[in-house]
PDB file of N, CA, C, O and CB in Angstrom:
ATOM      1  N   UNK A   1     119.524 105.592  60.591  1.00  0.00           N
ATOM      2  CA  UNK A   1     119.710 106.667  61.574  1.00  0.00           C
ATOM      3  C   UNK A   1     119.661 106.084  62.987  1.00  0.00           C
ATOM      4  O   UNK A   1     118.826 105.222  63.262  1.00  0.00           O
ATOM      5  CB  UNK A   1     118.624 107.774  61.402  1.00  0.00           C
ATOM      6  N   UNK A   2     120.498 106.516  63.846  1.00  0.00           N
ATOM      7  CA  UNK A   2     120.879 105.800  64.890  1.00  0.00           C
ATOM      8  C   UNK A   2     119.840 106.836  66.272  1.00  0.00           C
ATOM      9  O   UNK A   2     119.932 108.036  66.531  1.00  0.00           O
ATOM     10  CB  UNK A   2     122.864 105.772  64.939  1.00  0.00           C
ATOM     11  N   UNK A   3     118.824 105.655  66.976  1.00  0.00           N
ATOM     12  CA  UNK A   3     117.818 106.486  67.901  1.00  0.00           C
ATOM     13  C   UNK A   3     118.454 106.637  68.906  1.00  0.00           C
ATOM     14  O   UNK A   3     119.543 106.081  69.043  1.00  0.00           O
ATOM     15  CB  UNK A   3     116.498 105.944  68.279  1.00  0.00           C
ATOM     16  N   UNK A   4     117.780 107.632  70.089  1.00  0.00           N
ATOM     17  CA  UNK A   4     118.531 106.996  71.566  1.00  0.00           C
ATOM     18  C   UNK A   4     117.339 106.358  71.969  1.00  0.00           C
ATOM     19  O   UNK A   4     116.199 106.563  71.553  1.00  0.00           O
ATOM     20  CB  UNK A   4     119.203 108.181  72.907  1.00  0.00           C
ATOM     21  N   UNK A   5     117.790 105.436  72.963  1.00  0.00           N
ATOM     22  CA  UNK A   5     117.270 104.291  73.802  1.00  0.00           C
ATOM     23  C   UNK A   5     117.243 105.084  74.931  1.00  0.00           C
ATOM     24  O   UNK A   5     118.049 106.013  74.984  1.00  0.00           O
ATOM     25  CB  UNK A   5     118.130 102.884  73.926  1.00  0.00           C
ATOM     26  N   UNK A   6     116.207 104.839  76.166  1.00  0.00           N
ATOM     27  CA  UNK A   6     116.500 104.382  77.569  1.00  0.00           C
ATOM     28  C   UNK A   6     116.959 102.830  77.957  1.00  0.00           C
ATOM     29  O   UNK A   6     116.435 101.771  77.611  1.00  0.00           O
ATOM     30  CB  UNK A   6     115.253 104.653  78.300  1.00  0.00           C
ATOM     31  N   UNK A   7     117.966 103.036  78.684  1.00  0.00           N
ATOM     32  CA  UNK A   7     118.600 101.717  79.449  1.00  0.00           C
ATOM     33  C   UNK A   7     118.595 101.696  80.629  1.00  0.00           C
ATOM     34  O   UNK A   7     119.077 102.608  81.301  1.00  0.00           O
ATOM     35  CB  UNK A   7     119.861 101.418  79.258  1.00  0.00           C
ATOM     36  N   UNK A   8     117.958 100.478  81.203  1.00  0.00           N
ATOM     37  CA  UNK A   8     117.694 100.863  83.263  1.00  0.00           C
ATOM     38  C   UNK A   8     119.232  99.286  83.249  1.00  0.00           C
ATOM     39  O   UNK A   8     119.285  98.145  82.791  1.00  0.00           O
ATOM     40  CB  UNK A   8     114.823 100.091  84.543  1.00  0.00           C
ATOM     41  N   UNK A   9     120.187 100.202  84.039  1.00  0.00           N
ATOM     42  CA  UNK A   9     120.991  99.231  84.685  1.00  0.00           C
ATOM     43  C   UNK A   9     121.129  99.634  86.287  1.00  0.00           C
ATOM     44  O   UNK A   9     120.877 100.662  86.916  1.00  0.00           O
ATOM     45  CB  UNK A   9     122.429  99.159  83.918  1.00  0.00           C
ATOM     46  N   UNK A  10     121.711  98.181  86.685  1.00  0.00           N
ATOM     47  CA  UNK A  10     121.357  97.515  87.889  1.00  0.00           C
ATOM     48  C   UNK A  10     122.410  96.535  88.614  1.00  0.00           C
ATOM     49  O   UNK A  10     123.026  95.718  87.930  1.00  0.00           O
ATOM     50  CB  UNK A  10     120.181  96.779  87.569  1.00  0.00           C
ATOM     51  N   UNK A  11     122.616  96.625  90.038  1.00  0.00           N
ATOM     52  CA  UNK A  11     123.732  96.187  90.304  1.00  0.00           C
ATOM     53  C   UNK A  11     123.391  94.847  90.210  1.00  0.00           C
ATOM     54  O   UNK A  11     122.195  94.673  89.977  1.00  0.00           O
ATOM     55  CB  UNK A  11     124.318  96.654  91.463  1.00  0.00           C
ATOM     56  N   UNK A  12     124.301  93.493  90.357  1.00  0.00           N
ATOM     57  CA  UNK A  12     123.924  92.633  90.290  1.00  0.00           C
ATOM     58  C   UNK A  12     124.768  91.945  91.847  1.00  0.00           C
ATOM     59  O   UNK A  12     124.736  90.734  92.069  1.00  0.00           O
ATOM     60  CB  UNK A  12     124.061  92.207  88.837  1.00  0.00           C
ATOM     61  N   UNK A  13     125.219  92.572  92.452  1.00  0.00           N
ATOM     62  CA  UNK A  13     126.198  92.509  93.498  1.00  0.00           C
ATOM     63  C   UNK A  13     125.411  93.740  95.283  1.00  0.00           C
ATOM     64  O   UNK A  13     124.679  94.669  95.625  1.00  0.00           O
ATOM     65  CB  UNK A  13     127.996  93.305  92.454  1.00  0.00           C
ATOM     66  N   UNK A  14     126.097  92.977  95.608  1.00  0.00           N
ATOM     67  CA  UNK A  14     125.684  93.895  97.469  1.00  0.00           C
ATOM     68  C   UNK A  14     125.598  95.452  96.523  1.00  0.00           C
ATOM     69  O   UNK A  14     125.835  95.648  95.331  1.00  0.00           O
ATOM     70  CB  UNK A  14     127.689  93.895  99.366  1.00  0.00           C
ATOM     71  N   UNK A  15     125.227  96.260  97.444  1.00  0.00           N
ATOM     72  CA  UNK A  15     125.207  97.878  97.460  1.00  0.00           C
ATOM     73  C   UNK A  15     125.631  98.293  98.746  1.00  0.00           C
ATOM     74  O   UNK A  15     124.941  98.066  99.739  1.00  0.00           O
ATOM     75  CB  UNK A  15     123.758  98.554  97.178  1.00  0.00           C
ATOM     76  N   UNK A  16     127.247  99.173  98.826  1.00  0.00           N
ATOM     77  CA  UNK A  16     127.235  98.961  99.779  1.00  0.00           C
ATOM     78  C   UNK A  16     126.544 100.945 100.042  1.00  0.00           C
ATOM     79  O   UNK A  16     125.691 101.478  99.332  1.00  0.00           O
ATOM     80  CB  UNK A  16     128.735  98.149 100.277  1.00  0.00           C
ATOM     81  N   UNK A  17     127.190 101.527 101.111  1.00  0.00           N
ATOM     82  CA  UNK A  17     126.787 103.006 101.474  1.00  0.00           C
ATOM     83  C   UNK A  17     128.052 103.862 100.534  1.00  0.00           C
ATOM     84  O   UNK A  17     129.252 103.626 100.391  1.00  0.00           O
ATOM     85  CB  UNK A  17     126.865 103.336 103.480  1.00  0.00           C
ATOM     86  N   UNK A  18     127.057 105.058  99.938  1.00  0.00           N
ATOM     87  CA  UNK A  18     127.281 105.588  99.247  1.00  0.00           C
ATOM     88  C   UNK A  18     127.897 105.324  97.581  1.00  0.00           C
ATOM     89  O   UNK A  18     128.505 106.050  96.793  1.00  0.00           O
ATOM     90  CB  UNK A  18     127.698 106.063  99.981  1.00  0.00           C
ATOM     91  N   UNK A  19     127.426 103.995  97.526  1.00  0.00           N
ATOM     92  CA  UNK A  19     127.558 103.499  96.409  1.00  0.00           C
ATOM     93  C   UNK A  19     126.193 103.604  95.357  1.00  0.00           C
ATOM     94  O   UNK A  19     125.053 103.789  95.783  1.00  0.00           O
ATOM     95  CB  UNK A  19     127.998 102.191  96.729  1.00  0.00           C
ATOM     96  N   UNK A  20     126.495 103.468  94.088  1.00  0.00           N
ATOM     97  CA  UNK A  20     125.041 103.368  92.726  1.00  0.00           C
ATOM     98  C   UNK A  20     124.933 102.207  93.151  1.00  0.00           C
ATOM     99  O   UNK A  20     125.627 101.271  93.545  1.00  0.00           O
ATOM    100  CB  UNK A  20     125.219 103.492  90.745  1.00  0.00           C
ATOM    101  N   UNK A  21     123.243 102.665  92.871  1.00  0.00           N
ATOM    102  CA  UNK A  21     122.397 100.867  93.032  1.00  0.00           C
ATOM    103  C   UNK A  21     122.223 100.548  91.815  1.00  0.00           C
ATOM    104  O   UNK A  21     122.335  99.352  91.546  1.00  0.00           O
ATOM    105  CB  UNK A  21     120.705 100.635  93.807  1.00  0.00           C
ATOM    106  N   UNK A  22     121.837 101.686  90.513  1.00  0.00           N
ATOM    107  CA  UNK A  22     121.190 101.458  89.548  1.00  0.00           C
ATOM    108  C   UNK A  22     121.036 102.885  88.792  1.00  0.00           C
ATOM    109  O   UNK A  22     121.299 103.882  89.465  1.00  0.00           O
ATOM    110  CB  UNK A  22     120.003 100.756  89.966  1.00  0.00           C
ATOM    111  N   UNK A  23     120.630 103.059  87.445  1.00  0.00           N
ATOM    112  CA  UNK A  23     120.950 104.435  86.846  1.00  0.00           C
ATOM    113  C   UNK A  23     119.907 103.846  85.750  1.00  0.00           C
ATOM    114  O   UNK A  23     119.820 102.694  85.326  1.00  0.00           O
ATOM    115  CB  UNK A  23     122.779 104.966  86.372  1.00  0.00           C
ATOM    116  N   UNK A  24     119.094 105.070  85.403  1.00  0.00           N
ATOM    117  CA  UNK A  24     118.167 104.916  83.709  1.00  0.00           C
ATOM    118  C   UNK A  24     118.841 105.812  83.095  1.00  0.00           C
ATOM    119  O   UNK A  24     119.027 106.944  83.541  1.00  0.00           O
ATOM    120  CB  UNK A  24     116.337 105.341  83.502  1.00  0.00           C
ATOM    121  N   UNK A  25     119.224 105.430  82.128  1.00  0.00           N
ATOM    122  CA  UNK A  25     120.267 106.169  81.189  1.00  0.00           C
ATOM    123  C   UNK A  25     120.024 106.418  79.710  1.00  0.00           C
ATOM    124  O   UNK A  25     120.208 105.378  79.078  1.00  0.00           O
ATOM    125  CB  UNK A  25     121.491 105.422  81.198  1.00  0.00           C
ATOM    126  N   UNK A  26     119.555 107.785  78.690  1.00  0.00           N
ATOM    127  CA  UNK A  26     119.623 107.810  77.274  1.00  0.00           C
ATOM    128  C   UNK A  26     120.462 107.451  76.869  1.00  0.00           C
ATOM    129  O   UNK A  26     121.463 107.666  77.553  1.00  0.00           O
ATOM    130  CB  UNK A  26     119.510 108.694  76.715  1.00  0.00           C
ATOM    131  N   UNK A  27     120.622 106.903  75.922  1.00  0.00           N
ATOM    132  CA  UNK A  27     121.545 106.690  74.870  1.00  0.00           C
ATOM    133  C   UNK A  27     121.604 105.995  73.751  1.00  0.00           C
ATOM    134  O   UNK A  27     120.645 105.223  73.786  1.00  0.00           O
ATOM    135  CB  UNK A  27     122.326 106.378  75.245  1.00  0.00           C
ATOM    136  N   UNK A  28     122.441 105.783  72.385  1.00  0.00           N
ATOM    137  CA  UNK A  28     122.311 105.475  71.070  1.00  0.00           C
ATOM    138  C   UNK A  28     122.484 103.669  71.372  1.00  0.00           C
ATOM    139  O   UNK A  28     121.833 102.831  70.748  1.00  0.00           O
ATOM    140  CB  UNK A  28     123.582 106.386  69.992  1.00  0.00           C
ATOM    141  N   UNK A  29     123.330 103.396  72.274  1.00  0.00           N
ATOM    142  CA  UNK A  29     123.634 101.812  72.406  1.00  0.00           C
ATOM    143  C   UNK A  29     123.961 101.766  74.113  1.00  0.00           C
ATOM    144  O   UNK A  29     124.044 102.655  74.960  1.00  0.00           O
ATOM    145  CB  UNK A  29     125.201 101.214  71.264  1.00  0.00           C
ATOM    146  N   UNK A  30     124.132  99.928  74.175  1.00  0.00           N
ATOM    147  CA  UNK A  30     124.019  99.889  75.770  1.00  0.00           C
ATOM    148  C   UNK A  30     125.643 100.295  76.295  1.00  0.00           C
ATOM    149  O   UNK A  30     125.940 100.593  77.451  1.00  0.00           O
ATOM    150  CB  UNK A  30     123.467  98.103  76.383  1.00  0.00           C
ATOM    151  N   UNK A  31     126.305 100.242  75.478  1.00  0.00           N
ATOM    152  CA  UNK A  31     127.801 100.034  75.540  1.00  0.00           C
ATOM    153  C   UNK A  31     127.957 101.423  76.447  1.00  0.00           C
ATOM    154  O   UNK A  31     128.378 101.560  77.595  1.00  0.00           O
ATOM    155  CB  UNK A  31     128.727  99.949  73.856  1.00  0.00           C
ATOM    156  N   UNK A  32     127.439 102.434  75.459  1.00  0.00           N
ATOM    157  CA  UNK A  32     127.740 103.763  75.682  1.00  0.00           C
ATOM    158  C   UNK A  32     126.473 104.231  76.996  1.00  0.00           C
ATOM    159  O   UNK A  32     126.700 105.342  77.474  1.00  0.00           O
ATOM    160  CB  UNK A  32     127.639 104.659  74.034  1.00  0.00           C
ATOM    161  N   UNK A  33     125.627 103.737  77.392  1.00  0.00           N
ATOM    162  CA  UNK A  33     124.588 103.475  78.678  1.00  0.00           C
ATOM    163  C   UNK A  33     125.508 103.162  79.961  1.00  0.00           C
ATOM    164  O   UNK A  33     125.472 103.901  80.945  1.00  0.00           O
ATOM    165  CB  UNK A  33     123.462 102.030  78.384  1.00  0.00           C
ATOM    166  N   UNK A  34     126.196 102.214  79.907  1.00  0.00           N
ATOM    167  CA  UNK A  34     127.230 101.402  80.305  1.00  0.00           C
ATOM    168  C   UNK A  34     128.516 102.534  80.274  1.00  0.00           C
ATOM    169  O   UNK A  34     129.367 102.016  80.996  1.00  0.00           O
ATOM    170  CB  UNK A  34     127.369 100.012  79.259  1.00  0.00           C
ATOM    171  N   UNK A  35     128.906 103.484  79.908  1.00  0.00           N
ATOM    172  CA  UNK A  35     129.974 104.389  80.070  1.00  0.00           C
ATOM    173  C   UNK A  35     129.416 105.661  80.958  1.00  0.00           C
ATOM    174  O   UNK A  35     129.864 106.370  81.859  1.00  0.00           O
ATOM    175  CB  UNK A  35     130.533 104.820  78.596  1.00  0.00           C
ATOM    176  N   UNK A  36     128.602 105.592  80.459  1.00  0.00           N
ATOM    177  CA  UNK A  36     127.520 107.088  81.341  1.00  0.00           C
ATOM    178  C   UNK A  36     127.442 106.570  82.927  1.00  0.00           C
ATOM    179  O   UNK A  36     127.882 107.238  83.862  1.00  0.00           O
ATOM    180  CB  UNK A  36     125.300 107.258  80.591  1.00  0.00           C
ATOM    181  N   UNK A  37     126.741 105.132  83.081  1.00  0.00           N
ATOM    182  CA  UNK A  37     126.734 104.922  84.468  1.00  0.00           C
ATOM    183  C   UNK A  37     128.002 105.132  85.309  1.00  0.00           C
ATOM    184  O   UNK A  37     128.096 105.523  86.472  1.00  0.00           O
ATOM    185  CB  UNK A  37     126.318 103.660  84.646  1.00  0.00           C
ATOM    186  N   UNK A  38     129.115 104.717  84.286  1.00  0.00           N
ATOM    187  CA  UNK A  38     130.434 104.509  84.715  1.00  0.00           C
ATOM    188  C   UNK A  38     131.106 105.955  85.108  1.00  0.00           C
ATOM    189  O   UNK A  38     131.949 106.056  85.999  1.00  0.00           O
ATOM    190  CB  UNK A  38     131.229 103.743  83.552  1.00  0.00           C
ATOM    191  N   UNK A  39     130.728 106.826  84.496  1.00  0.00           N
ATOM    192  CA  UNK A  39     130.700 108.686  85.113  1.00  0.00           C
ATOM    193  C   UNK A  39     129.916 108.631  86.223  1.00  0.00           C
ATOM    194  O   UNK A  39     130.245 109.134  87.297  1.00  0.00           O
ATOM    195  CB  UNK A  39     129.885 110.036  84.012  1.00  0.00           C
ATOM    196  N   UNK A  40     128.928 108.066  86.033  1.00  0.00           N
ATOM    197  CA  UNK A  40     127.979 108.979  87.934  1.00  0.00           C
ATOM    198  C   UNK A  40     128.461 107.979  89.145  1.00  0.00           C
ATOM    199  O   UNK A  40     128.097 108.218  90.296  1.00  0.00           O
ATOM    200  CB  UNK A  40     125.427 108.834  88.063  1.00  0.00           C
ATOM    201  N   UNK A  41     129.440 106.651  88.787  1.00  0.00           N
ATOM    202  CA  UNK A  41     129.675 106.222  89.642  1.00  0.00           C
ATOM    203  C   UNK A  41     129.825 106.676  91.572  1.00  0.00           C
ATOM    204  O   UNK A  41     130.279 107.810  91.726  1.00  0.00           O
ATOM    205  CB  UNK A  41     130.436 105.924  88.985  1.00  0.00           C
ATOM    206  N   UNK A  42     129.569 106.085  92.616  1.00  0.00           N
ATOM    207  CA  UNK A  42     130.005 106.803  93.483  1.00  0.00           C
ATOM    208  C   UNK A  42     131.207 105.750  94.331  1.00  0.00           C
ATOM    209  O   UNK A  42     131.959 105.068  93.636  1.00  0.00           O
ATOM    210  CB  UNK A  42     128.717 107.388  94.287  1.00  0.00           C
ATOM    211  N   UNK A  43     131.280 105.707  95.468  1.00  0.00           N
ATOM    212  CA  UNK A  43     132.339 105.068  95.805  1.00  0.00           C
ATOM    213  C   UNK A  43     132.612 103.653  95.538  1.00  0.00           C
ATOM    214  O   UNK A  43     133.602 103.165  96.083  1.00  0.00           O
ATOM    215  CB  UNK A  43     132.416 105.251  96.914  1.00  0.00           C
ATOM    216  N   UNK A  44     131.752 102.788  94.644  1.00  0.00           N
ATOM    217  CA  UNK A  44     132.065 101.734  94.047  1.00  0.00           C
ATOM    218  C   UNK A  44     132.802 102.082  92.635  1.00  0.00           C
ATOM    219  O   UNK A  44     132.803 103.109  91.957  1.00  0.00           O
ATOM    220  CB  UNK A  44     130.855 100.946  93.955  1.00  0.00           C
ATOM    221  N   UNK A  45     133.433 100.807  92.463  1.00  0.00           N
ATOM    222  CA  UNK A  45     134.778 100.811  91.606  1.00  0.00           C
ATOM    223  C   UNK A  45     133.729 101.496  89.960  1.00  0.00           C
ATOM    224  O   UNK A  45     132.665 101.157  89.442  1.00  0.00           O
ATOM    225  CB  UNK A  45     135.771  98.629  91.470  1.00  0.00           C
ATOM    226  N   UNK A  46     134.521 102.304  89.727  1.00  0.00           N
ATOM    227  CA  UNK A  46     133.375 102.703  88.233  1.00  0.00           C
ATOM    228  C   UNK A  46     133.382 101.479  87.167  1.00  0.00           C
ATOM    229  O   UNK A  46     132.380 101.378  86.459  1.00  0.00           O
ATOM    230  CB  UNK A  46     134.035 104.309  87.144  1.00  0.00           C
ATOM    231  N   UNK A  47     134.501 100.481  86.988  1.00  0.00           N
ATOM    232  CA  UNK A  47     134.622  99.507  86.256  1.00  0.00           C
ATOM    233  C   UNK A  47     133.229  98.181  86.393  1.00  0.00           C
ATOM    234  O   UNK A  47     132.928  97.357  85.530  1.00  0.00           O
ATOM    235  CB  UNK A  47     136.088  99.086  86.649  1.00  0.00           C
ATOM    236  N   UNK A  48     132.695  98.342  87.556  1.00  0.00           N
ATOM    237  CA  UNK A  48     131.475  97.627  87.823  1.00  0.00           C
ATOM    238  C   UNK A  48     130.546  98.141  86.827  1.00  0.00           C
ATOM    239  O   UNK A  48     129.695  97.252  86.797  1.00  0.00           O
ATOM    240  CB  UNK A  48     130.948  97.795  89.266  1.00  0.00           C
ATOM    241  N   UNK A  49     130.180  99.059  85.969  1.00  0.00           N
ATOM    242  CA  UNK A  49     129.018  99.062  84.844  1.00  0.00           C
ATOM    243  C   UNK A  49     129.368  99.253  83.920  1.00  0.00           C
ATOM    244  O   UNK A  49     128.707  99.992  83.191  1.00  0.00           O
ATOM    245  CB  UNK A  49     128.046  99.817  84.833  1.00  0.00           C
ATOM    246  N   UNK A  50     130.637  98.666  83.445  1.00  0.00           N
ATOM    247  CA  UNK A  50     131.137  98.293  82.395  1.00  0.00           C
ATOM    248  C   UNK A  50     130.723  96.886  82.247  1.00  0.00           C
ATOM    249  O   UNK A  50     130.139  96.504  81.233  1.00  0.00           O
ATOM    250  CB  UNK A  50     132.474  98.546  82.377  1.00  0.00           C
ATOM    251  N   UNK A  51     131.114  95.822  83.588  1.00  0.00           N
ATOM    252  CA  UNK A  51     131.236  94.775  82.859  1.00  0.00           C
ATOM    253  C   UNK A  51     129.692  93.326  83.474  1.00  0.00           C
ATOM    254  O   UNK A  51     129.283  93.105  84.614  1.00  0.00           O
ATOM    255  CB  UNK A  51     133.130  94.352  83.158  1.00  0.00           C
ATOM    256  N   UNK A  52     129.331  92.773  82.337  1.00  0.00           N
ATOM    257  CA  UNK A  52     127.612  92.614  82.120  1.00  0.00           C
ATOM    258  C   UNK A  52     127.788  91.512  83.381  1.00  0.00           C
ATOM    259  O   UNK A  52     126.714  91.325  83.952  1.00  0.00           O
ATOM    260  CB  UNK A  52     126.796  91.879  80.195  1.00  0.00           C
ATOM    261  N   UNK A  53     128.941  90.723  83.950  1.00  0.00           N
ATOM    262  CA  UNK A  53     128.701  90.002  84.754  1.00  0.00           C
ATOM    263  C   UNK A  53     128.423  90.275  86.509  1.00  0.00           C
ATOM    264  O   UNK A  53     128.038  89.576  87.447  1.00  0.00           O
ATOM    265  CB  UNK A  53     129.581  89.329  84.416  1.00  0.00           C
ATOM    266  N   UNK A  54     128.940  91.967  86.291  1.00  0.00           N
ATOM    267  CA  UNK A  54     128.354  92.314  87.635  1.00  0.00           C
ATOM    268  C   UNK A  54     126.970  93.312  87.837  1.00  0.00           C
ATOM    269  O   UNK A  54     126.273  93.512  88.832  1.00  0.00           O
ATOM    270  CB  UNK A  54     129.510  92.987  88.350  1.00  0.00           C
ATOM    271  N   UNK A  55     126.874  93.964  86.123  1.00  0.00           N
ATOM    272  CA  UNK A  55     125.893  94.735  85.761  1.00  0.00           C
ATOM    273  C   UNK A  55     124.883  94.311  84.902  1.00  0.00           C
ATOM    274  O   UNK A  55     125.140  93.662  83.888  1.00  0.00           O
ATOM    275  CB  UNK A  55     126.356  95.680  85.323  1.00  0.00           C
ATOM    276  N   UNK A  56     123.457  94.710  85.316  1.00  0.00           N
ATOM    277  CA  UNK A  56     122.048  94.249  84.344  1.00  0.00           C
ATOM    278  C   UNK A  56     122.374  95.318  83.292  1.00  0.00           C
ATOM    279  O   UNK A  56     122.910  96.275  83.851  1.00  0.00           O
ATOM    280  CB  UNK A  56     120.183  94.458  85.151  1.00  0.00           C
ATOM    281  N   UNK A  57     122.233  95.515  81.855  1.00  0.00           N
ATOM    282  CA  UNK A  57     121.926  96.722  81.021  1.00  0.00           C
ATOM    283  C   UNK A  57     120.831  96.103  80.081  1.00  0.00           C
ATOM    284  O   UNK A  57     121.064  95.093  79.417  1.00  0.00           O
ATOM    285  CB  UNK A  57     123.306  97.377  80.175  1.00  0.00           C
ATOM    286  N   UNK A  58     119.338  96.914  80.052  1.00  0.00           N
ATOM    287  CA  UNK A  58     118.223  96.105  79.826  1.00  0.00           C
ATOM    288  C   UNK A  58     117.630  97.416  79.231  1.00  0.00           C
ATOM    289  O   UNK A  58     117.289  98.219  80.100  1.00  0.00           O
ATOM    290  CB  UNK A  58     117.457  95.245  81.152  1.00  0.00           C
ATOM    291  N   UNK A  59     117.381  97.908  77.631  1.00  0.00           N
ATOM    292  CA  UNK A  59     116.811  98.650  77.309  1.00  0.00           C
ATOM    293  C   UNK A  59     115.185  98.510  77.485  1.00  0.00           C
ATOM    294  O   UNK A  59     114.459  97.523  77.366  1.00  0.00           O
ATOM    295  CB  UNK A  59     117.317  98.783  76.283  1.00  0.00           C
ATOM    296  N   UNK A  60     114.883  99.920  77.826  1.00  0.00           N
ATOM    297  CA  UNK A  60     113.373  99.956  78.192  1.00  0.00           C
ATOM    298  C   UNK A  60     112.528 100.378  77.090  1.00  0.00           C
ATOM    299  O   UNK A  60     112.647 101.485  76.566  1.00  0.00           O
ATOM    300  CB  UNK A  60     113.085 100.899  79.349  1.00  0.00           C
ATOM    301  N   UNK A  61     111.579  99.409  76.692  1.00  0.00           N
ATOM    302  CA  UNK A  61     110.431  99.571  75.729  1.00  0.00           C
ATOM    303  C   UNK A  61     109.518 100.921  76.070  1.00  0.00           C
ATOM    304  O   UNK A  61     109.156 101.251  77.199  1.00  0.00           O
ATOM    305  CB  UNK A  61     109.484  98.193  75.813  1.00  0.00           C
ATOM    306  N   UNK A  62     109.269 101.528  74.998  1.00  0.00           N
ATOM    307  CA  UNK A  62     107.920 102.636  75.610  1.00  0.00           C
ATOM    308  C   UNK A  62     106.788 101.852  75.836  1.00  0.00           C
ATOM    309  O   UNK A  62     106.101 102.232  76.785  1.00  0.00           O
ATOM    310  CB  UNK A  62     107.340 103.915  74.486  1.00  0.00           C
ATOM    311  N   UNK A  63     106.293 100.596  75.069  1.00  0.00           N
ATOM    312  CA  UNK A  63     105.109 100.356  74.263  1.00  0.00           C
ATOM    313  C   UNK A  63     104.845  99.151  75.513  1.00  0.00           C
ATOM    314  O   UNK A  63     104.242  98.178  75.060  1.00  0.00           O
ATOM    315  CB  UNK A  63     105.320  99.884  72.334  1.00  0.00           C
ATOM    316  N   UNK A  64     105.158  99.048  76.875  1.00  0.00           N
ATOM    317  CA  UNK A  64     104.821  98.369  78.397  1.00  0.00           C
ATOM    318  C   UNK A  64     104.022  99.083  78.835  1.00  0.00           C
ATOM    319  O   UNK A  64     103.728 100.139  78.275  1.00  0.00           O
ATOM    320  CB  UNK A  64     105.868  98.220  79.481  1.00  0.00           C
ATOM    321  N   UNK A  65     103.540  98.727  79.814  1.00  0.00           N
ATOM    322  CA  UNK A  65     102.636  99.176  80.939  1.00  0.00           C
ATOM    323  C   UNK A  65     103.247 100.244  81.649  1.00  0.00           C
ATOM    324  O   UNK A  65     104.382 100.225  82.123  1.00  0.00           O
ATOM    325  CB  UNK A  65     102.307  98.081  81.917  1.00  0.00           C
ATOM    326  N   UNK A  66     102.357 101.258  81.699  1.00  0.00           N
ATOM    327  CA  UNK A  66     102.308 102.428  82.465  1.00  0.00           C
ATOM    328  C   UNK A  66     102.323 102.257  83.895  1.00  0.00           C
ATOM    329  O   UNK A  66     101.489 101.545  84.453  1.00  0.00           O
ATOM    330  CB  UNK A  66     101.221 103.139  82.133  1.00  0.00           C
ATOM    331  N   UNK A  67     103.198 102.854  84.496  1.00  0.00           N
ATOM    332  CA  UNK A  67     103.668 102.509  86.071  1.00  0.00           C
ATOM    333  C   UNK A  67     105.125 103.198  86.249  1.00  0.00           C
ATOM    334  O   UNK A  67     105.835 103.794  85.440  1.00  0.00           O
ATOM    335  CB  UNK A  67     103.816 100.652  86.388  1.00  0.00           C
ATOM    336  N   UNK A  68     105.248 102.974  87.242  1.00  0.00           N
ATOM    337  CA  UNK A  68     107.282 103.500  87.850  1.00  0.00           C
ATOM    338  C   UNK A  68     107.817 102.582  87.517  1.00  0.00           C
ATOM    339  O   UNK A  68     107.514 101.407  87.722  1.00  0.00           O
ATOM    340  CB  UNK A  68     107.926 103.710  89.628  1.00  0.00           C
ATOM    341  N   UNK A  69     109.266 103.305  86.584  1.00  0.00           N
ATOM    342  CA  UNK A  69     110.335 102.376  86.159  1.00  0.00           C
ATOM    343  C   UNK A  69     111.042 101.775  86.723  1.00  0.00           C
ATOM    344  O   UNK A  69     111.626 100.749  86.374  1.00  0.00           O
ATOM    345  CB  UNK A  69     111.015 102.699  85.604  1.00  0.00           C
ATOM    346  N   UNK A  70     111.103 102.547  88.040  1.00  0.00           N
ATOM    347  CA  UNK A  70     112.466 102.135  88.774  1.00  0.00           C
ATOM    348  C   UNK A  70     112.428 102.761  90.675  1.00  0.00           C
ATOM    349  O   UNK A  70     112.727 103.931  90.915  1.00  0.00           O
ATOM    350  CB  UNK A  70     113.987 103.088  87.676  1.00  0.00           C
ATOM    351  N   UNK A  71     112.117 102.007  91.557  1.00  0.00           N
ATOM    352  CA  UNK A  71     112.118 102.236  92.731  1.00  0.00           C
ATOM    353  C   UNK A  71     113.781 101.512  93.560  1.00  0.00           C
ATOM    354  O   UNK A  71     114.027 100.330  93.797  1.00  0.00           O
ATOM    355  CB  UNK A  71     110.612 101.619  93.172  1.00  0.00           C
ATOM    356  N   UNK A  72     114.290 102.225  93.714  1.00  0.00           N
ATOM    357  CA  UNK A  72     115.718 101.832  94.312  1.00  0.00           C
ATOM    358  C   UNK A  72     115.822 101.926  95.690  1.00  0.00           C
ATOM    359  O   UNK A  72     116.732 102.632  96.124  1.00  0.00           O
ATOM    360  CB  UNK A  72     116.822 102.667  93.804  1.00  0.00           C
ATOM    361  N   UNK A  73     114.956 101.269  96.607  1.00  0.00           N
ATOM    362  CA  UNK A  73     115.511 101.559  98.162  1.00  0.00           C
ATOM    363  C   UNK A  73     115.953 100.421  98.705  1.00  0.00           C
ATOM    364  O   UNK A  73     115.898  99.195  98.604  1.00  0.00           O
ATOM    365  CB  UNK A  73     114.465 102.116  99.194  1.00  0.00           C
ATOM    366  N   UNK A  74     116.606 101.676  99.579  1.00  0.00           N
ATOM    367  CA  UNK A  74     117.379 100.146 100.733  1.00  0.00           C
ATOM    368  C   UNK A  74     117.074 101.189 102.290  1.00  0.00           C
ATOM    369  O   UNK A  74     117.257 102.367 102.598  1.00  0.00           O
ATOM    370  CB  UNK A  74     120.074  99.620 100.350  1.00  0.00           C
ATOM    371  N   UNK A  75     116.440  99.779 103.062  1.00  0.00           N
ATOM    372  CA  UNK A  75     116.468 100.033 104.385  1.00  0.00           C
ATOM    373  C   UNK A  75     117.335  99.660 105.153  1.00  0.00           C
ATOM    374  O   UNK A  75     117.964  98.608 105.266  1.00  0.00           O
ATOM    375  CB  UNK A  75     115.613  99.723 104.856  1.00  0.00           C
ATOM    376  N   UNK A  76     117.326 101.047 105.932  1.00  0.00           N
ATOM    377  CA  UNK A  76     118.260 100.727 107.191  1.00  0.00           C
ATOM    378  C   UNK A  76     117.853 100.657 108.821  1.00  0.00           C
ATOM    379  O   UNK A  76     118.713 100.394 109.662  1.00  0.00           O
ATOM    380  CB  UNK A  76     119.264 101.771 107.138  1.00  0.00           C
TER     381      UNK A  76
END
């Protein structure tokens, strides 16, 4: 029986304005993690979290340390 996962992906490239930095995403596999980001895309190319050499896709364990998954800022 096939579970869903959380997957935290991540740019691996600049961020520029009004672009995704990064997305935690359910899902059964990373592939399909990796298609979901590729929907909330914003003005970066949506083909960037498809492919693993510009994108991190790193399923998240429950059974880690308790803390925040994911802090995404950028100063301006």
């Amino acid at each position: 029986m096939n579970e869903r996962k959380f997957y935290i992906l991540k740019r691996l490239e600049d961020v520029g304005y009004d672009e995704a930095a990064g997305f935690v995403v359910l899902a059964f596999t990373s592939k399909a993690a990796r298609r979901f980001a590729a929907r909330g895309a914003g003005d970066e190319d949506k083909q960037v979290w498809l492919e693993p050499l510009r994108t991190s896709c790193v399923e998240l364990h429950t059974n880690g340390p308790v803390g925040v998954v994911l802090r995404n800022f950028k100063a301006g």
